[in-house]
N, C-alpha and C positions, 0 to 999 in steps of 0.2 A: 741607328734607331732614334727618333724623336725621344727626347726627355719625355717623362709621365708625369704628370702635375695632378695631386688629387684635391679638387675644390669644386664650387657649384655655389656658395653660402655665402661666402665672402665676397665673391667676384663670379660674373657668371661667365661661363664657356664661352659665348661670344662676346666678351668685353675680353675677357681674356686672352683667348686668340688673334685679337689687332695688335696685342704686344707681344706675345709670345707663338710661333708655331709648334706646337704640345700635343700630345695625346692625353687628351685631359678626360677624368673620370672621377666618379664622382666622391663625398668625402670619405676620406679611408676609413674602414673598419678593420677587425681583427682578420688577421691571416692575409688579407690582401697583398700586404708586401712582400708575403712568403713564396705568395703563389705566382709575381712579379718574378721573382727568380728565378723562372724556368728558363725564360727568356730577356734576359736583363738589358734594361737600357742604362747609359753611360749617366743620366742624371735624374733621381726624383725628387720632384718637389712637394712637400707638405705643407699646405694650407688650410683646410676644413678635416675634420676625421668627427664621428660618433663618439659619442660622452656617453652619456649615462642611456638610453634605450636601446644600446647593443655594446656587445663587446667593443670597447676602443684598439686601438692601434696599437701591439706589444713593444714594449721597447727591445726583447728581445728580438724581434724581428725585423727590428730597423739597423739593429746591432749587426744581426748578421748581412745585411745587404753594406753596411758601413766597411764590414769585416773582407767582403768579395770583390772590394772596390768601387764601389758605386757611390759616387756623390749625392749625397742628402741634405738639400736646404730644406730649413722650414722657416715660417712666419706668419703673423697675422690671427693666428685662433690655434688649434692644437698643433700645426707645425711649430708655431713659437711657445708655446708648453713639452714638448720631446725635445724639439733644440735647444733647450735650456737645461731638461734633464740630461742630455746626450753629448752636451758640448766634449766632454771631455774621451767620447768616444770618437771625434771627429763629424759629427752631425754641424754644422752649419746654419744660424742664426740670424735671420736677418729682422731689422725695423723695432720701432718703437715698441710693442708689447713684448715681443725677446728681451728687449734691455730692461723693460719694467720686470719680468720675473727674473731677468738675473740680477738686479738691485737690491732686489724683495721687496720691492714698489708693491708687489702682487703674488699673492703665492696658490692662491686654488685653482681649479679649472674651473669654477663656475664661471669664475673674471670672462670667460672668453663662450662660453657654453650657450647657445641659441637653440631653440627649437624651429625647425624649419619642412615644409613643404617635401615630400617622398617623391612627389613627382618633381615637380620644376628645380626642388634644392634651395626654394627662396625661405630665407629666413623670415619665421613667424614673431621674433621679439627681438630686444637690441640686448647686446653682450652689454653688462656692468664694464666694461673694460671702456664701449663707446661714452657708458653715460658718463663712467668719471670724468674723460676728456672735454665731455660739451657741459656740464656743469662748473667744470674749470672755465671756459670760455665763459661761460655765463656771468661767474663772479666774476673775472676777469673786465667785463666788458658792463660792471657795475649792476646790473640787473640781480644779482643775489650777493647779501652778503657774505662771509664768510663763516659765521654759523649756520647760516639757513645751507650753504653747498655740504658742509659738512653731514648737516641732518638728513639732506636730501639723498645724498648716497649711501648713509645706515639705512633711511626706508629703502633706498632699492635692494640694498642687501638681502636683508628680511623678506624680499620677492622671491619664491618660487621660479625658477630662471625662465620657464616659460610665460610668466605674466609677468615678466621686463616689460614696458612701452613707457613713455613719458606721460600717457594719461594717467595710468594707475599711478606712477610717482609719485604726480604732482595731486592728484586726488586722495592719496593714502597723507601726503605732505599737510593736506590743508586738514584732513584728519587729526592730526597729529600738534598741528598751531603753528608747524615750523614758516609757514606763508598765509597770506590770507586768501581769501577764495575771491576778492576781486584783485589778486596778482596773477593768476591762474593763465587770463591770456594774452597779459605780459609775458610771460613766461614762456608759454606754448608757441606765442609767436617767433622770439628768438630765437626755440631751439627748430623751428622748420624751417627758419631763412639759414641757422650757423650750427645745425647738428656736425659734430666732428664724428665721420667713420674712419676711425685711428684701422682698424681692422681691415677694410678695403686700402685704407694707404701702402699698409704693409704690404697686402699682398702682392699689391703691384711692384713691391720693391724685390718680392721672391722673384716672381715672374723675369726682373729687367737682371736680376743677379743669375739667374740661371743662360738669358741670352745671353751676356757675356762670358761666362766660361764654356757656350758652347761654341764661342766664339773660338777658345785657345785652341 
């Protein structure tokens, strides 16, 4: 039986499937993995699942498929929030946001929470997890300094997860005085040539972890 890979948000089903051959569906919600059980495949991978507008993903329920033998990677958005809560249950961690909650770089799930599209699964705003990374580029690469990246990701905090985008950022920012309003498309510029999706990185790394062990 093909691995099960649940994403859509992250990474689309056809970007996905060049790297990985999967029965991919879409992000997990509650009891899904329960109901995986009837018929179980040897590997699921978690990448995307429902936060806050429906029942999320039990960890009870990941518990018991961990329990039955079934390999469970996660990464990337709520797989790497479970695999972090689950490590010690043998749940499986991969990529840059797993390692930032198990440092406690990051500890809520909003870090990783997007509101996105019912039908297509495309995300409608950018996870706080993306922007730290490309505001870090940003100072990095001198265009912000070191207090304006700071301020810049308290105002996104302060966002509403679903009205994350670097407009409202950068417009709640000049609000605020932390930039001025002819930095704006400095700024804007940057981040559409050097946006860091830390998030899609990851998942490709569940994806390339999971071919390999369905290699063994």
């Amino acid at each position: 039986m093909k691995p099960v890979v649940y994403t859509g948000t992250t990474i689309s089903h056809s970007d996905a499937q060049k790297i990985l051959d999967a029965d991919y569906r879409p992000p997990v919600r509650r009891h899904d993995i329960r109901r995986l059980l009837i018929t179980p495949p040897e590997i699921i991978g978690i990448i995307d699942g429902v936060f806050f507008d429906s029942a999320a993903v039990a960890h009870r329920e990941i518990i018991e498929a961990l329990k039955s033998g079934i390999i469970v990677i996660g990464g990337g958005s709520m797989g790497a929030l479970r695999a972090y809560e689950l490590e010690s249950y043998g749940m499986i961690g991969v990529g840059k946001v797993f390692e930032m909650y198990r440092k406690g770089i990051i500890e809520s799930d909003d870090e990783v929470a997007v509101t996105f599209d019912a039908e297509s699964n495309e995300a409608l705003s950018i996870p706080l997890v993306n922007i730290r990374m490309t505001v870090e580029a940003a100072k990095d690469a001198g265009i912000l300094n070191s207090g304006q990246a700071i301020a810049i990701i308290e105002t996104a905090q302060k966002l509403f997860y679903p009205d994350r985008n670097y407009q409202n950022i950068i417009i709640e920012s000049i609000k605020s005085g932390t930039i001025l309003d002819n930095e704006k498309k400095k700024i804007l510029d940057f981040i559409k040539i050097n946006e860091v999706d830390i998030k899609r990185q990851d998942a490709i790394k569940v994806l390339e972890k999971i071919k390999n062990f369905d290699k063994i």
